[in-house]
C-alpha positions, 0 to 999 in steps of 0.5 A: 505636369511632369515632363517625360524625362522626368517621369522616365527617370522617377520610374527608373529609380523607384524601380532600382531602388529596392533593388539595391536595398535587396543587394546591399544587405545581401553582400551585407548578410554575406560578410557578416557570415563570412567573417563569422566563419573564418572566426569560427575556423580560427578558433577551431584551429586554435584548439586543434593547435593547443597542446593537451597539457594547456587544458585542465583535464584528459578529455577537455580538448575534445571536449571544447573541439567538439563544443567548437566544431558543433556549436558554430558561433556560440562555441567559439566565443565561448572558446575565446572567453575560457581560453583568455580566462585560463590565460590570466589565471596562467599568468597569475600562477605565474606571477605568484611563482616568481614572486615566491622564487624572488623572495626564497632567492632574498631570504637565502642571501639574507 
């Protein structure tokens, strides 16, 4: 037989207990979203910062923009993968110019 402490406190925390279930995927939903959103800023700031000439076309600006600005979360990661992909094929024009200037520079002295 249960004493009534024990009872009390049994009541207690099954009562709380779904309770603090509820509360914590709350803070839980509400940190996810918070950090979606200052993502979703961030990248949204980075094409706004972006010069033109860093965009292949005349109109991709405002195009990503728009693509950012209206597809929320979906947008801005596909404005990350583009913009570290347009930085690697930077890179490697890059690369290949020096690579191209180094042996134009030996040749002339050979």
């Amino acid at each position: 037989m249960m004493r009534s402490s024990e009872f009390y406190l049994e009541t207690i925390y099954t009562k709380l207990y779904p309770q603090r279930i509820m509360a914590m995927m709350q803070i839980t939903i509400f940190l996810f979203g918070l950090i979606a959103f200052l993502f979703w800023l961030s990248q949204l700031w980075l094409v706004v910062k972006m010069h033109d000439s860093d965009f292949p076309d005349r109109n991709d600006k405002l195009m990503w923009f728009l693509l950012v600005f209206f597809g929320f979360i979906l947008g801005a990661l596909l404005f990350m993968v583009w913009r570290i992909e347009h930085a690697k094929v930077k890179v490697r024009e890059t690369e290949k110019k020096l690579e191209d200037d180094f042996h134009e520079i030996i040749d002339k002295k050979a």
